[in-house]
C-alpha positions in Angstrom: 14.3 3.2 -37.3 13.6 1.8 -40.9 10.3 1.1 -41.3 9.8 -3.1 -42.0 9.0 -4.0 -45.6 6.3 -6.8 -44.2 4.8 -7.6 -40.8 3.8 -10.8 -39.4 1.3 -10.8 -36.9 0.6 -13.9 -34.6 -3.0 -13.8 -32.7 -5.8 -12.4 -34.4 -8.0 -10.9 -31.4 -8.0 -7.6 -30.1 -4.4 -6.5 -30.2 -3.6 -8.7 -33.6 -6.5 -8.0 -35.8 -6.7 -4.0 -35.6 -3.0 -3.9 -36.1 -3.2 -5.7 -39.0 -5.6 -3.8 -40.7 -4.1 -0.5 -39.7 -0.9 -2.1 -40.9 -2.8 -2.8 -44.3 -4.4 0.5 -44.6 -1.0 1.5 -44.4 0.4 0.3 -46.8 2.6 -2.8 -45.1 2.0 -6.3 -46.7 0.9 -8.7 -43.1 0.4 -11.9 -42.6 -1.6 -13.0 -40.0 -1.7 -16.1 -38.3 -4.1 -17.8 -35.6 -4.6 -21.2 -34.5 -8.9 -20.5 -34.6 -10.7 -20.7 -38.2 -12.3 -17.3 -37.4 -10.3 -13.4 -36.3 -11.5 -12.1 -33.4 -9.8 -14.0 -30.6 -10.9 -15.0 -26.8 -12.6 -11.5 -26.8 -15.0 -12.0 -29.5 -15.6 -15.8 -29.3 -14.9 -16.6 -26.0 -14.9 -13.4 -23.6 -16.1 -10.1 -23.6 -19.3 -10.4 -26.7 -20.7 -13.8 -25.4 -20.5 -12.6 -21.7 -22.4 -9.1 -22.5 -24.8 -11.0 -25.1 -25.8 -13.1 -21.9 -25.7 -10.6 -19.5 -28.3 -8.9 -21.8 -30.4 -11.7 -21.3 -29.8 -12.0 -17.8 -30.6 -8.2 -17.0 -34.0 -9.4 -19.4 -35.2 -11.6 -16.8 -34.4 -9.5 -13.7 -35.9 -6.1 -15.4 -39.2 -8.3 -15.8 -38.8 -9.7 -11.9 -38.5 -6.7 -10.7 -41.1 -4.7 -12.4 -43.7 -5.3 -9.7 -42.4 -2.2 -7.9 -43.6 0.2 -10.6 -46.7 -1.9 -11.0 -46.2 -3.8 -13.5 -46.6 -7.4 -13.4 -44.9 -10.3 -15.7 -45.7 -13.9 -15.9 -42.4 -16.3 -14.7 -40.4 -16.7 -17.5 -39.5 -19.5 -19.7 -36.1 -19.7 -20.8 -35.2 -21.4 -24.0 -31.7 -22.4 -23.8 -31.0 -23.5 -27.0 -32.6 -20.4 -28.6 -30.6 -18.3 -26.1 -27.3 -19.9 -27.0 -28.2 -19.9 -30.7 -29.0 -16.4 -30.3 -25.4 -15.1 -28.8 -23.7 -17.3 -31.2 -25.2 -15.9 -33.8 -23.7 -12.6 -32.6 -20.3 -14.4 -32.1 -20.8 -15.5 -36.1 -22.1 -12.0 -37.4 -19.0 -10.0 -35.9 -16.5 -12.6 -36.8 -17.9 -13.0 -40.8 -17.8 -9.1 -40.6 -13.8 -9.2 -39.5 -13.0 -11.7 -42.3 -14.3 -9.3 -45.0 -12.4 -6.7 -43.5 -9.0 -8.5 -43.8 -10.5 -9.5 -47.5 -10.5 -6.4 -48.4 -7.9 -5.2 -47.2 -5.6 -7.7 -48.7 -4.2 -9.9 -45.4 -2.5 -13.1 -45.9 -4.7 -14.9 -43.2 -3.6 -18.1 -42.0 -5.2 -20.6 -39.3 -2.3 -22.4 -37.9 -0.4 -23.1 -34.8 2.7 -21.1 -35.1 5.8 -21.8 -33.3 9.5 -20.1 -33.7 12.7 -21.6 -34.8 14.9 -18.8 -34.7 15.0 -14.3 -34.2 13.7 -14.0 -37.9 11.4 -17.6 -38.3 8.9 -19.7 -37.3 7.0 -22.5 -38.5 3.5 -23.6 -39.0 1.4 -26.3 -38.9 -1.8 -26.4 -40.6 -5.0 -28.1 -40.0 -4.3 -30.6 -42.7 -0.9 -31.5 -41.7 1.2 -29.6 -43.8 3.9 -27.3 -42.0 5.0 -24.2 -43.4 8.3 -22.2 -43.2 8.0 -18.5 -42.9 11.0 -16.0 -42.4 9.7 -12.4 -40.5 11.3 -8.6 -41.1 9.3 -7.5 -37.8 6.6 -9.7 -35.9 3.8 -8.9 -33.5 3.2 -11.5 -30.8 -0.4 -10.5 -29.9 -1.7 -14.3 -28.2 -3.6 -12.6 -25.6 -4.1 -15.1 -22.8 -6.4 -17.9 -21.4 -8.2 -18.9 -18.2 -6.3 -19.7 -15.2 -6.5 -23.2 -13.6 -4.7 -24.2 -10.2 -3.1 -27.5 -11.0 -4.3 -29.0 -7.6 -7.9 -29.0 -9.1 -9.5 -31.9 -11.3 -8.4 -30.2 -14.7 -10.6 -32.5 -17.4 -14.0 -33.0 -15.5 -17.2 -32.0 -17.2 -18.9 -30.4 -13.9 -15.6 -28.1 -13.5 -16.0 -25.0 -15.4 -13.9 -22.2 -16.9 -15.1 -18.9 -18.6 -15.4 -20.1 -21.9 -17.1 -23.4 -20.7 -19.3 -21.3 -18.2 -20.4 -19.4 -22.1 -20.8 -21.9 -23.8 -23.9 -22.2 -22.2 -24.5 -26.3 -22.1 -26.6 -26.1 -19.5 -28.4 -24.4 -16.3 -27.0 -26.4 -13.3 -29.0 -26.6 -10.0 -26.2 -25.6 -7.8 -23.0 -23.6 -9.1 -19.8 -22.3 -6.9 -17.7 -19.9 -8.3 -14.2 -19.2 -7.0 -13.2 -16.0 -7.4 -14.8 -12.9 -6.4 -13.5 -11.2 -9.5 -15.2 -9.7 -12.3 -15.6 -12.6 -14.6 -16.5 -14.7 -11.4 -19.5 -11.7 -10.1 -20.5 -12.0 -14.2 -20.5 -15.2 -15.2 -22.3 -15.4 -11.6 -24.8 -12.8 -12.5 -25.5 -14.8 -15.5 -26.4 -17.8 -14.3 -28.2 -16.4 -11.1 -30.7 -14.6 -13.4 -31.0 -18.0 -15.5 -32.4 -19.6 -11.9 -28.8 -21.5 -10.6 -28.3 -21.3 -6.9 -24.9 -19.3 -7.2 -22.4 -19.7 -4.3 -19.4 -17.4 -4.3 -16.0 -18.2 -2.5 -13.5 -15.5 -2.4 -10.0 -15.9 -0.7 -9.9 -12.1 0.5 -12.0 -10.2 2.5 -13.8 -8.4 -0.1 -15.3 -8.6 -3.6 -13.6 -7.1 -6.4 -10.0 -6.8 -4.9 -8.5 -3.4 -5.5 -11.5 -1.5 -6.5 -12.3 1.3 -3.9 -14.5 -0.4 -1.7 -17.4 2.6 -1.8 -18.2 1.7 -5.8 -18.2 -1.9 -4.2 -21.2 -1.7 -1.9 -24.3 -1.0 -4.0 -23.4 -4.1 -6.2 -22.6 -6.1 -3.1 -26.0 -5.3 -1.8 -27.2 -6.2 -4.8 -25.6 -9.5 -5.4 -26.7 -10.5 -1.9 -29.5 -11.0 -2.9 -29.7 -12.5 -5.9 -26.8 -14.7 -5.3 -27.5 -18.3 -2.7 -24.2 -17.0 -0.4 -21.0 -15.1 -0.9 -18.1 -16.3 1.1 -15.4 -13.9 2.0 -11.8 -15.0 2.8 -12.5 -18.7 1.7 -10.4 -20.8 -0.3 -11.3 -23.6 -1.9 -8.6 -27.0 -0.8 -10.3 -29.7 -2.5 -12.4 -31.1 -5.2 -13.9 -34.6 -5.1 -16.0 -36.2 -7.5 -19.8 -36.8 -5.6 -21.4 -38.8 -8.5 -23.8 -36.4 -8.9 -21.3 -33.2 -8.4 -18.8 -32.1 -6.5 -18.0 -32.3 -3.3 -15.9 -29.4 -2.1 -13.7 -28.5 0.7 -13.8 -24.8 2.1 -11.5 -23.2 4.4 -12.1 -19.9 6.0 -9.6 -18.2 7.1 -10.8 -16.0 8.9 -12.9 -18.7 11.5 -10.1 -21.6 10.7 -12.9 -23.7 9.5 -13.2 -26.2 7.3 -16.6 -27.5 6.0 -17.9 -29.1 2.9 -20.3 -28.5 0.1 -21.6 -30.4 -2.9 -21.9 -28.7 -6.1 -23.4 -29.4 -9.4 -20.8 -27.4 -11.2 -18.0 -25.0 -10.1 -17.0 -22.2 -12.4 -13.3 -21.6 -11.8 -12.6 -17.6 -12.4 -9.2 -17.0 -10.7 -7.5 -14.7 -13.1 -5.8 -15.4 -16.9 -2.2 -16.2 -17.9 -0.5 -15.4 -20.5 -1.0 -17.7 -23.8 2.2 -18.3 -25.1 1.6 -22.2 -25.3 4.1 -24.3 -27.8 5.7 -21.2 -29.0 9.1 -21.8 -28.1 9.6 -17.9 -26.7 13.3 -19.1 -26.1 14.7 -19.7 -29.8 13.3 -16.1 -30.8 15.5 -14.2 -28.3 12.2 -13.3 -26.4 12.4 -12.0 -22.6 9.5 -13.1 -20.3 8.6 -11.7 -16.8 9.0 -13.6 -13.7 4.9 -14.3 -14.3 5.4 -15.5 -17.2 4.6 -12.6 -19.9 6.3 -11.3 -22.6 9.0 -8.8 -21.4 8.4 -5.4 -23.5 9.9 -1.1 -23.0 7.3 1.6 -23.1 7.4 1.2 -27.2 6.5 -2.4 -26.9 9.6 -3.7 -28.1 11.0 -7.1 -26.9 14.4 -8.0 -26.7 14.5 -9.5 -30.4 14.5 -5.9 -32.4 12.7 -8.0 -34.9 9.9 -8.8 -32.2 7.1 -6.9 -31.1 3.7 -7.7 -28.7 1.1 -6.1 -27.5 -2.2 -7.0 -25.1 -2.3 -9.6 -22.5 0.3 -11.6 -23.3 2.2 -8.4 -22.1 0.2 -8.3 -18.7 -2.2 -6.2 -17.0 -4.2 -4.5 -17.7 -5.7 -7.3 -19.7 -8.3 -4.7 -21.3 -9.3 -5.8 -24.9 -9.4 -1.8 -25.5 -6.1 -1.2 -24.2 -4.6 -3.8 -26.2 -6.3 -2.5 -29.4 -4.9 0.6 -28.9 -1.4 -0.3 -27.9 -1.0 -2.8 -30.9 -2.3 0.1 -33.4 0.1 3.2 -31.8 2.9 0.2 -32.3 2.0 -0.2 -36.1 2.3 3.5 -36.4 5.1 4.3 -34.4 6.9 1.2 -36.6 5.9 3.4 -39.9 6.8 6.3 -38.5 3.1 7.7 -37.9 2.3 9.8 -34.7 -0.1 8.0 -32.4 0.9 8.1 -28.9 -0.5 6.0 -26.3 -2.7 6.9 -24.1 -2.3 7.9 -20.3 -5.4 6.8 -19.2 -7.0 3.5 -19.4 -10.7 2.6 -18.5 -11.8 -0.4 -17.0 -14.9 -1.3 -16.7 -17.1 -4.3 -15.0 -20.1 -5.5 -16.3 -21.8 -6.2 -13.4 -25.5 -4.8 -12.4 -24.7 -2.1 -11.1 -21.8 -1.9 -14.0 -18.4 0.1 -12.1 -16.2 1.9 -14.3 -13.1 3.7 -13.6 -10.4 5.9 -15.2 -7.5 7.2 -14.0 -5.9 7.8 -10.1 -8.5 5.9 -7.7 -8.9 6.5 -4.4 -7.1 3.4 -3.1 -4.0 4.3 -5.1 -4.1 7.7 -3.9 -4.0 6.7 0.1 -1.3 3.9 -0.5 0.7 7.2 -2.5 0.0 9.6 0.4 -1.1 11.8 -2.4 -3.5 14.6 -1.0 -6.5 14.6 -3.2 -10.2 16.1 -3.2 -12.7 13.5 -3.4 -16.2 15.0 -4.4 -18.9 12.1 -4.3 -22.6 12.4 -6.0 -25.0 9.8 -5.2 -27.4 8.9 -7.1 -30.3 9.4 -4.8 -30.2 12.6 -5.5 -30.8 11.8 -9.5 -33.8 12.8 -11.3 -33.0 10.3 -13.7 -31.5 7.6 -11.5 -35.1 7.6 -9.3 -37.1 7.2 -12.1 -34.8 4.3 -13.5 -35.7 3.1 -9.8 -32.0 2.4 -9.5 -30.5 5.4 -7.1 -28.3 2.7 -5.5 -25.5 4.4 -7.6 -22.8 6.7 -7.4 -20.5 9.3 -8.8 -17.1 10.5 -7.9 -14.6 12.4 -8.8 -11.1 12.8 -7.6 -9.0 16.0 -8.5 -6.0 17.8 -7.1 -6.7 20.1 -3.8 -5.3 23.0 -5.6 -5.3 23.8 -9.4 -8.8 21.1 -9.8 -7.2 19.1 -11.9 -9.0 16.1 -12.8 -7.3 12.8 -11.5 -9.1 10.4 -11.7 -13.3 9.3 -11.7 -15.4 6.4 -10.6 -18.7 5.9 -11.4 -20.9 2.4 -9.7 -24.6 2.1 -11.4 -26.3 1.3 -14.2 -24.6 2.3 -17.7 -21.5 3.1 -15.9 -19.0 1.6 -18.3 -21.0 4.5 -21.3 -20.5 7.2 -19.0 -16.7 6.6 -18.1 -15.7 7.8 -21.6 -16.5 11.3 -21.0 -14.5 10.8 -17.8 -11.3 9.5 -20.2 -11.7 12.3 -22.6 -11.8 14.8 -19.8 -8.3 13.1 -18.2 -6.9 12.9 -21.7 -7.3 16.7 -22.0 -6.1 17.3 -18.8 -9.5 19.2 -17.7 -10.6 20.6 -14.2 -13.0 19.7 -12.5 -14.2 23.4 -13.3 -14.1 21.9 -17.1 -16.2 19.2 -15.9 -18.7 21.4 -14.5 -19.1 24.2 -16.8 -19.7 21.2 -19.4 -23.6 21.3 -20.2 -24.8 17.7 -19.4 -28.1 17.1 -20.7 -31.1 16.5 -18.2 -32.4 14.2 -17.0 -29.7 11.9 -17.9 -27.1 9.8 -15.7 -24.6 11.9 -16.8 -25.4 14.7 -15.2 -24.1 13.0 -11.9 -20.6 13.9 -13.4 -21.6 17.7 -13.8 -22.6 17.4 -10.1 -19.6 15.3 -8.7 -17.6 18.5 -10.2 -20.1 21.2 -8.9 -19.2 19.4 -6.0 -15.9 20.0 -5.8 -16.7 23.8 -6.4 -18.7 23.8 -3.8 -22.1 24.6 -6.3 -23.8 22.1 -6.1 -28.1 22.7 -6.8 -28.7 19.2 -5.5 -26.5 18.9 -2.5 -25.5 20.9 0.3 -22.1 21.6 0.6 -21.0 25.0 3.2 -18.9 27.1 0.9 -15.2 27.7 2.7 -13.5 30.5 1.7 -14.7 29.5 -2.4 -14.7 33.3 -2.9 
């Protein structure tokens, strides 16, 4: 393939921006256009910083409320919201003025426009002040990412009913807040605003928290959320919304009992999944595929079926992982020029939760739907050194690898810092190591990640702090 002479890039977030620059570092002249006046995209401004920088202040306030048990005692707290909000905008401003130097320096054509295509090789722009400008493409990049998902049926437009990026914008600390969804931005978001003192109220259609995560990472941070949360209700769907002057009244429908009662609600957070932001684009006059749910239809290579046209990151559906699209966008700028940067096998995903779950690679739910024999080695964390002095030995470790060589397949880790401690897992996968590997690795003590080093001495059948009868292991 000849390598383009320029590339145009549309969406400036995850996926967008680090293609761009790799582009430029490259040598390739880009252009790269987004509707916002700042790069960074839902992640940075609307997603995954603003939801950690509050988090951060969430797990603040319960680290203080629950330092009684080592004897320490704090006075209540007073929150002051508009510090707080200044204070993760300010991170949101810092990260996104450090981006626009980058694409300064490195010489991007950066535009803030709403694009939309005319043809396989153009598309059209319309700036803030009006003016519309033509621009012809050699090779494109659609990299929109995607936005917040909103069942039609509900009162799209009312100020008490809440998506993710109105739940972070932080206007204010409601009394009473319901959030539908049982997903990781729901269990956040949720998190948040239970730590800030709103009586949280969780109402998830299926039976369980978290659908398709095993459900043994699930149960420390269930436990947990029981009791921080008002009430989690499982296989409950919300089927209406009505306007109660000083909320919302809403109508909730287990499933399970075939019972319908209602509740009123100061606000509801809405956290049902994303869809793919491909809004006024016109997909159809660029020769561009989509999936039956919508997303743009792209091969292994992340080629569309415009050979001009390229995308990357959640507009191309799941995972929608800001670190997955990064990296898929910048092996796609390589592989365009010719460079050697495959992609990788093995994805991590991570939820932010307290206790944080992380995950990489084959879990054990995929393995029993597969009928793939597999040996599952778990460490808990009660047996952690480190974990019992954090006071936190509600976690766990585990590893799942195959029955015969050890190869590693795939680890899970529920606790504290568990998103840090999946990387060595990722590396590990990406190496194709052993669990042996894993266990001859020297982990430093005491630290969490030593519960790694023991999930694999488990699987040996070594393990110093657990008893496990060795079966013919010699």
């Amino acid at each position: 393939m000849t390598p383009p002479r320029s590339l145009t890039i549309l969406g400036a977030g995850p996926a967008g921006y680090p293609a761009a620059f790799l582009a430029a570092d490259l040598g390739l002249p880009v252009t790269l256009i987004d509707s916002a006046p700042a790069l960074g995209g839902t992640c940075l401004h609307r997603g995954c910083i603003p939801s950690k920088s509050l988090l951060h202040a969430a797990g603040l306030l319960v680290t203080a409320r629950d330092a009684e048990t080592v004897g320490i005692t704090f006075p209540p707290p007073t929150i002051h919201l508009d510090k707080l909000r200044e204070w993760k905008d300010s991170i949101i401003t810092r990260l996104a003025n450090g981006l626009a130097q980058l694409a300064k320096a490195r010489g991007i054509r950066t535009v803030e426009a709403a694009a939309t295509f005319l043809s396989p090789s153009s598309l059209q722009w319309s700036s803030p002040d009006g003016s519309v400008t033509r621009h012809d493409f050699d090779a494109l990049l659609v990299a929109t990412g995607s936005v917040p998902a909103m069942p039609a049926e509900f009162p799209v437009g009312h100020p008490g009913l809440w998506d993710s990026t109105a739940a972070l914008a932080l206007a204010d600390i409601p009394a009473s807040l319901l959030v539908v969804g049982g997903g990781y931005i729901g269990l956040e978001l949720g998190s948040v605003y239970a730590a800030l003192g709103a009586q949280v109220t969780v109402a998830e259609a299926t039976g369980g928290l978290l659908p398709g995560i095993d459900r043994d990472l699930i149960v420390p941070l269930a436990s947990r959320l029981r009791r921080r949360f008002h009430a989690i209700q499982m296989n409950t769907r919300v089927v209406g919304i009505a306007d109660a002057g000083d909320g919302l009244r809403v109508e909730l429908h287990n499933s399970t009992t075939g019972e319908t009662h209602q509740e009123t609600f100061a606000r509801i957070l809405v956290a049902v999944g994303r869809r793919p932001f491909t809004d006024g684009l016109d997909l159809e006059k660029a020769g561009i595929d989509l999936t039956d749910r919508g997303f743009v239809s792209v091969d292994a290579a992340g080629r569309t079926a415009n050979p001009r046209i390229f995308a990357a990151g959640d507009v191309t559906g799941d995972p929608m992982l800001a670190h997955k699209a990064t990296h898929e966008a910048r092996a796609l700028v390589a592989r365009l020029l010719g460079r050697t940067m495959p992609a990788a096998r093995h994805v991590p995903a991570v939820v932010f939760t307290d206790p944080e779950i992380a995950w990489v690679g084959l879990t054990e739910s995929q393995a029993k739907k597969q009928s793939r024999e597999v040996k599952v080695s778990k460490f808990p964390w009660a047996a952690s050194g480190r974990a019992l002095a954090l006071g936190r030995t509600d976690g766990v470790t585990k590893i799942l690898a195959d029955p015969g060589s050890g190869q590693l397949l795939g680890v899970a880790i529920a606790g504290p810092g568990a998103g840090d401690l999946i990387s060595e897992a990722t590396l590990a996968l990406e190496t194709d190591a052993t669990a042996a590997d894993l266990a001859r690795t020297i982990h430093p003590h005491p630290t969490l990640s030593e519960t790694l080093g023991e999930a694999a001495d488990l699987h040996e059948g070594l393990c110093a702090h657990l008893y496990r009868t060795l079966k013919n292991h010699f």
